[in-house]
C-alpha beads as a LAMMPS data file, in Angstrom:
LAMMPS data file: protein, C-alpha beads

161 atoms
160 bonds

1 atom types
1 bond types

-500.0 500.0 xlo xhi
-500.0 500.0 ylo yhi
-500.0 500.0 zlo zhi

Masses

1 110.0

Atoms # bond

1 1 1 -225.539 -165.916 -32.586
2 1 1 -224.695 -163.906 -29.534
3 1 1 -226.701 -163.200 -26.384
4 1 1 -229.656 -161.045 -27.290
5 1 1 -228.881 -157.266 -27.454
6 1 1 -232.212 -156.350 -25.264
7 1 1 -234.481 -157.199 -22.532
8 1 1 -237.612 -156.627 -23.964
9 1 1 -239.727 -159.981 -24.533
10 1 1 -241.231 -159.452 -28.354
11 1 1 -237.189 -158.748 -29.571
12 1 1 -236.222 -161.988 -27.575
13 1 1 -239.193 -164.206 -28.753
14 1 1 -239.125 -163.024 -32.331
15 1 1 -234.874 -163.403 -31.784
16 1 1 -235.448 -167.164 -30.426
17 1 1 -238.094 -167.938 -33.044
18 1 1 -235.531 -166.976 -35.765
19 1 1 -232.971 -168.864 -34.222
20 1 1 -235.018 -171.881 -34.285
21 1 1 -236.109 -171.921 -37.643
22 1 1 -232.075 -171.182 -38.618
23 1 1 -231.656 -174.322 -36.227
24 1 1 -234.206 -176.457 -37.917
25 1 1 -232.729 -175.086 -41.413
26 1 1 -229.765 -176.672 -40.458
27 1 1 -230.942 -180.273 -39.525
28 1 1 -232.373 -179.927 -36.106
29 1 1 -232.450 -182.040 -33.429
30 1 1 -229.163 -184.429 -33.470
31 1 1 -227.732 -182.575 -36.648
32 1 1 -227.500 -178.882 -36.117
33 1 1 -225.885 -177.346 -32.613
34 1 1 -228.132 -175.657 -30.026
35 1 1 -225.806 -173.272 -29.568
36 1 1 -227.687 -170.783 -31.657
37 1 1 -230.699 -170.773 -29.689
38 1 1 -228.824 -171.395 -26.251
39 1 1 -228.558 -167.376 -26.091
40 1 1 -232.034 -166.507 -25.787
41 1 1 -232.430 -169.104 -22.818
42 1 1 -231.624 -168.919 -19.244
43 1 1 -228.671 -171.393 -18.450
44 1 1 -231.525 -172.872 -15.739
45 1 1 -234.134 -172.147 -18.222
46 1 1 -237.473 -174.654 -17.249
47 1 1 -239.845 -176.079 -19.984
48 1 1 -243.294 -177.708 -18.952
49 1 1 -244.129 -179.797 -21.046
50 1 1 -248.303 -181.825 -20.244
51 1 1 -247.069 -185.124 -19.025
52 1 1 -249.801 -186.410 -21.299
53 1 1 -247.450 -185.961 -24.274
54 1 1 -245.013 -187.827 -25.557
55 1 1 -242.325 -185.764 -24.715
56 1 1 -244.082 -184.634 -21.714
57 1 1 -241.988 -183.416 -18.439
58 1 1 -240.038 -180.351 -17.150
59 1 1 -237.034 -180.086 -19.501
60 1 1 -234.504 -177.615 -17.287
61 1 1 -231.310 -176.087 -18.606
62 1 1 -229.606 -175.920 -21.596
63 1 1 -229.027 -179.554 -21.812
64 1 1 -233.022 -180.246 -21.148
65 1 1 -233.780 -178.289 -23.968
66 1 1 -230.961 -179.893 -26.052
67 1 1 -232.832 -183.775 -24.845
68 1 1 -236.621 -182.233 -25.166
69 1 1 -235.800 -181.079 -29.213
70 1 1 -233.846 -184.850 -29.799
71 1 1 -237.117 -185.847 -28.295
72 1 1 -239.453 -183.671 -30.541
73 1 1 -237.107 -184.643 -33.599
74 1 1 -238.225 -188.344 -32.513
75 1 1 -241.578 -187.896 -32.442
76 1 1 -242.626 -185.380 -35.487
77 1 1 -241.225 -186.099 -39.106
78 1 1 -242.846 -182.508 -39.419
79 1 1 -243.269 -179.616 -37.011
80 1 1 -244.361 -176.321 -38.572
81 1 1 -245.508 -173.352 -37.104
82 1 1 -247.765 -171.958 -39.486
83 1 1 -248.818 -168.675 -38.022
84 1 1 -248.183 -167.004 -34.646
85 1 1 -249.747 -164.251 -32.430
86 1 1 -247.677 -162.197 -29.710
87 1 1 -250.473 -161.579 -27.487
88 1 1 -248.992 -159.964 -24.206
89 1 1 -245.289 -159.110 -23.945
90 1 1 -244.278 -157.871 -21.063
91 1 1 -241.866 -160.082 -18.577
92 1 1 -244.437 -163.261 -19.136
93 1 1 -245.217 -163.213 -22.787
94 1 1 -248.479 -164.832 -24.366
95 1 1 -248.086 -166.244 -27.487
96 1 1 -250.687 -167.925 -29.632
97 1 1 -248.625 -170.868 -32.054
98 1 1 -250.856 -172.467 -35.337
99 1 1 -248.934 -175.862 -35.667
100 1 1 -249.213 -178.032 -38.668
101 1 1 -247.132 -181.322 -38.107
102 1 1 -246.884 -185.300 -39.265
103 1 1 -245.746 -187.719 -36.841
104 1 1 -243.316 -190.062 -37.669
105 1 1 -244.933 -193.588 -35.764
106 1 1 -248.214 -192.775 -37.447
107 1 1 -247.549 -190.529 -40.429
108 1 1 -250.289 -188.769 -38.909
109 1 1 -251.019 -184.970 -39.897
110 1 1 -252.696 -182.859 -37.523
111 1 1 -253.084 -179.256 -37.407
112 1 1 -253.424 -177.194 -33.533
113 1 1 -253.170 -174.749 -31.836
114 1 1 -250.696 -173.983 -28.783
115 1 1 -250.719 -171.014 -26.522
116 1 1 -247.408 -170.482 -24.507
117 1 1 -246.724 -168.736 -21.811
118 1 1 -243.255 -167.440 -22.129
119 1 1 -241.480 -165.620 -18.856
120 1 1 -238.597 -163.443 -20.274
121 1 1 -236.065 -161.928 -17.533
122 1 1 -232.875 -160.063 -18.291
123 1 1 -232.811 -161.166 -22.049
124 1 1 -233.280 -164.303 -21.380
125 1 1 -236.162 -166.998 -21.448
126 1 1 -236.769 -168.422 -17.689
127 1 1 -239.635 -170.473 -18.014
128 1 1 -242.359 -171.345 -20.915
129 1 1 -245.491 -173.319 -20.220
130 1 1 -247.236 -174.955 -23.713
131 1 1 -250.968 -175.251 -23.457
132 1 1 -252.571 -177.614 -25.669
133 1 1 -256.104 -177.844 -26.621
134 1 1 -256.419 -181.759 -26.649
135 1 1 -252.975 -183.788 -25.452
136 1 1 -255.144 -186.918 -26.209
137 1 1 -255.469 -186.068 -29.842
138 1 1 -251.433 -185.521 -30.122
139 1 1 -250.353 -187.917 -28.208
140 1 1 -252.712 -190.749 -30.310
141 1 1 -251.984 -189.507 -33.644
142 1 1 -248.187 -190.353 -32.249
143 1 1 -248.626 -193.987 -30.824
144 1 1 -248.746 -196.279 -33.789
145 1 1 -251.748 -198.715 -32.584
146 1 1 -250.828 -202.203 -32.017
147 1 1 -253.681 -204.654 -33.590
148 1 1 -254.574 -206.841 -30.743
149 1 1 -253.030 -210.695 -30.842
150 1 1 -254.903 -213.025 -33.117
151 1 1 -256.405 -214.764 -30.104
152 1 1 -258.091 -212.122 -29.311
153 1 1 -259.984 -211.250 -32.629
154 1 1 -261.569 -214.629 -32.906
155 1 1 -265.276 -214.531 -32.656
156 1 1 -267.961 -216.334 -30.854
157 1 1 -268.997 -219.719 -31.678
158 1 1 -271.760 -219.657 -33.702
159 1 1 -274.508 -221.399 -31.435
160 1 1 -275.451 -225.305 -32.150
161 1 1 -278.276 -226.047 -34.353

Bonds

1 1 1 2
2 1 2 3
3 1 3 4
4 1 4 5
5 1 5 6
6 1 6 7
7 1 7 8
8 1 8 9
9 1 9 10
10 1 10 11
11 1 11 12
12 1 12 13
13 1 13 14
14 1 14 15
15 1 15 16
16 1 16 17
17 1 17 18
18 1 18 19
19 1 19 20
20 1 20 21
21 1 21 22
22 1 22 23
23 1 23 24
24 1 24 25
25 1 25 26
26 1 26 27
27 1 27 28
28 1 28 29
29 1 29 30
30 1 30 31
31 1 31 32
32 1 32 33
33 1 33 34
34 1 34 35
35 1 35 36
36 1 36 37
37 1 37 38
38 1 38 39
39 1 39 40
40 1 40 41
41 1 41 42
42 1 42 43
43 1 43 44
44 1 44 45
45 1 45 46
46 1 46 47
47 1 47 48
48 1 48 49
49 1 49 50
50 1 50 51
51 1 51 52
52 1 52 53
53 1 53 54
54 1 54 55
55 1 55 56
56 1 56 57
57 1 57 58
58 1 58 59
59 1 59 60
60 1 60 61
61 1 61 62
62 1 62 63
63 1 63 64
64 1 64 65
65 1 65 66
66 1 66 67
67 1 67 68
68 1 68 69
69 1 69 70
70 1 70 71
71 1 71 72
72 1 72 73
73 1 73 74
74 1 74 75
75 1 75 76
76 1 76 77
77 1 77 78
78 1 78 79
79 1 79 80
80 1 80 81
81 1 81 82
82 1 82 83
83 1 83 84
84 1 84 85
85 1 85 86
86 1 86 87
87 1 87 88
88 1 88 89
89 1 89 90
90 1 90 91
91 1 91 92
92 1 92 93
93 1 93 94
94 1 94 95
95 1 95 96
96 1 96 97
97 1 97 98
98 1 98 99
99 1 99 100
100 1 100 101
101 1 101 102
102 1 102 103
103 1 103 104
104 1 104 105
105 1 105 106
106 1 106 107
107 1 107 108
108 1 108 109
109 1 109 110
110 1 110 111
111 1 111 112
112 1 112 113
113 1 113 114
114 1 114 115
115 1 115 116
116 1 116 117
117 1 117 118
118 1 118 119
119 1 119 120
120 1 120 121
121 1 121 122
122 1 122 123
123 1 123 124
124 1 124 125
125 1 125 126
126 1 126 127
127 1 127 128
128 1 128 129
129 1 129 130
130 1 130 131
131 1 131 132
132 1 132 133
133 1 133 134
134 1 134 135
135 1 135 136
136 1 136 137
137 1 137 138
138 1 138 139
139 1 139 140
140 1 140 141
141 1 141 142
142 1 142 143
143 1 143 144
144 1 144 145
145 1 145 146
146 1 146 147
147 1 147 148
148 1 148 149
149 1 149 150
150 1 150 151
151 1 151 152
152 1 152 153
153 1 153 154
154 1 154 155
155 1 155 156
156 1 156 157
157 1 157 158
158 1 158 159
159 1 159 160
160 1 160 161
């Protein structure tokens, strides 16, 4: 893919979102090159992710974004968005994402929402901000839960007779 041909933020997003699913199409993270969605990102391009999550953190440039989708690819067997909304477009883009995933510690399956704000300069993504509804909900459904030591599920004594 080449840089994108325009400036305006609904050809870029719809662009990147293409690129992606050609990128997942092709293996993803650790199997396909991100050199097919590098062009619609900003060379110091900065993701937020809620540090709640388990790939939570700012991801920055090209080779953030490479580390945050190896570290997406770890968490999620299955990451689909199922529907999405382009609710504002101008230089910071709103976009409203239906998710549908499986996580691979838990084999999990949830189904959210996230709304993104998405700042697009010069054809180029700068900056995107995720919002989730309820980090504590994804970021359980991702921790396999460690049964507590043996010790510690004894019970009482019964009392003396």
């Amino acid at each position: 893919m080449t840089t994108p041909p325009t400036t305006d933020s609904l050809t870029v997003l719809t662009g990147m979102y293409a690129a992606e699913a050609e990128y997942l199409a092709a293996g993803g993270p650790g199997e396909a090159s991100f050199d097919t969605l590098a062009p619609f990102f900003s060379p110091d391009v900065a993701l937020h992710q809620a540090d709640a999550l388990p790939y939570g953190g700012t991801w920055r440039g090209h080779d953030g974004m490479t580390r945050f989708f190896l570290a997406m690819g770890q968490v999620w067997e299955r990451f689909d968005m199922v529907e999405q909304e382009f609710l504002a477009t101008g230089e910071t883009a709103v976009v409203l994402t239906r998710i549908r995933a499986r996580a691979r510690a838990t084999g999990r399956e949830l189904a959210f929402p996230i709304l993104q704000t998405i700042t697009v300069r010069d054809g180029q993504i700068t900056e995107v901000h995720p919002f989730y509804w309820d980090t504590r909900a994804i970021a359980d459904a991702c921790t396999a839960q460690v049964p507590p030591p043996a010790s510690a599920r004894t019970h009482a004594p019964l009392p003396e007779r």
